[in-house]
Structure formats: C-alpha cells, structure tokens
N, C-alpha and C positions, 0 to 999 in steps of 0.2 A: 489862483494858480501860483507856485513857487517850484523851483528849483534847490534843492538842494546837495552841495556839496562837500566830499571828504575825500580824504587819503594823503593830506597832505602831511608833509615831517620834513627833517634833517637829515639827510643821506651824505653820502661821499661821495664824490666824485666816481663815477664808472659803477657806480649803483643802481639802483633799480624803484619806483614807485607805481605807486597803481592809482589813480583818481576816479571816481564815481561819481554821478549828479542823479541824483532820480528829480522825477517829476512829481508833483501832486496836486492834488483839486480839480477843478471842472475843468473840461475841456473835448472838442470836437475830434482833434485831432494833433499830433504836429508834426511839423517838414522838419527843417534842418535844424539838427543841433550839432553845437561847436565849443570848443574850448579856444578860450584866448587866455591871454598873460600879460600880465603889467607889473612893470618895473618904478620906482618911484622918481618922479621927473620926465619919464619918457609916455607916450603915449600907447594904449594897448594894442596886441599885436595878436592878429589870429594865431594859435596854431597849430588845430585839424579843426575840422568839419565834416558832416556825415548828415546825408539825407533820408530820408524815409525809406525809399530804396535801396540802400545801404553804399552807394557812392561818397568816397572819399575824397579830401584833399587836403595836403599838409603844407605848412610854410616846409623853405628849403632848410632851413635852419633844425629840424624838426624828421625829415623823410629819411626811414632808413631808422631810426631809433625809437619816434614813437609811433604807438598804433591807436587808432580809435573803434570802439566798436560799438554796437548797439544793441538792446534788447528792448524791442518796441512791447512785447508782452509786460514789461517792468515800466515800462519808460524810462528806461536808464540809459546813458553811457557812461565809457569807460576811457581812462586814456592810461595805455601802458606806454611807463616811460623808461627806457634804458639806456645804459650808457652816458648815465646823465653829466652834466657839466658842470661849474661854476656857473656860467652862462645863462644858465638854465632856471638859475633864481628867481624868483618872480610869485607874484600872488597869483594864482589862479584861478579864471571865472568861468562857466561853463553859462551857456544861452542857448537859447532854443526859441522857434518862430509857434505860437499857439496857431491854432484856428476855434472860436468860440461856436461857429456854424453860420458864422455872418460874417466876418471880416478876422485876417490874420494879425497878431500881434508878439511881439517879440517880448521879453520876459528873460533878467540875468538871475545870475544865482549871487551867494552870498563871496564867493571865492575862498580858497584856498591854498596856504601858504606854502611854498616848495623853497625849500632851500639846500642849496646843493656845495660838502663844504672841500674843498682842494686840499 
C-alpha cells in the first residue's frame, strides 16, 4: 500500500494550488485521510483531515482558504489551496489510516513541495 503525492510548485503569494494523493495496492478499506506540512526545524503540523464520511477539519491557520475533498471511488484526496502565503511554505505529506480486514494501519506519502514566494 502507498500513497502517492503531487501538485506541488512555486506560486505567489495570493495564488492558488491544487495537491492530490491517490492510494494504491491492497487494501480493505480506509478512514481518515489528511494532509499535514512540515517546515525544516519545526515539527509537522496537520492541516485538514477528512473521514470516510466526508467530515472535515482544518487547522486555524488553514480554515476559510483551504479545502479538502475526497473521491473514495479514486481513493484520492485533494487539497485546494488559495490565497496562499509565505507561510504557507512547507513540504507537503498526505496520510491516511488502512484497514487490511484485520487491524488498521496508518501509511504516509512521499510529500510535496509547496513554496509560496512574497
């Protein structure tokens, strides 16, 4: 089972990207998948998440500019991001919870890069 992700680049500031993770390989089913973001020296930081039912939740940092959505026929998410920042820099990783049909396990992607330039 892997994760993989894209859509990352070099934008401007008050610009726009779109990131994708599909899913592939065996698997039962999965719950929640999420993007988080890591800056170098700081520790990773969610920021949305989206459950099998399609419930959301975003850091504050985050609500109001991006959006997360889901396409469980693909096993994909998506994260639209606008209005983006400086701030907003960061590698990008997307996760998600398996289930094999006996116990659940979690599973990151490869991340990508978002740089956002003022």
């Amino acid at each position: 089972v892997q994760l993989q992700a894209s859509g990352g680049g070099l934008v401007q500031a008050g610009g726009s990207l779109r990131l994708s993770c599909a899913a592939s390989g065996t698997f039962f089913s999965i719950n929640t998948m999420s993007w988080y973001r890591q800056v170098p020296g700081k520790q990773r930081e969610l920021v949305a998440l989206i459950t099998s039912g399609g419930t959301t939740n975003y850091a504050d940092s985050t609500k109001g500019r991006f959006t997360i959505s889901r396409d469980n026929a693909k096993n994909t998410i998506y994260l639209q991001m606008n209005s983006l920042k400086p701030g907003d820099t960061a590698v990008y990783y997307c996760g998600a919870d398996f289930f094999d049909g006996s116990s659940w396990y979690p599973v990151w992607g490869q991340g990508t890069l978002v740089t956002v330039s003022s």
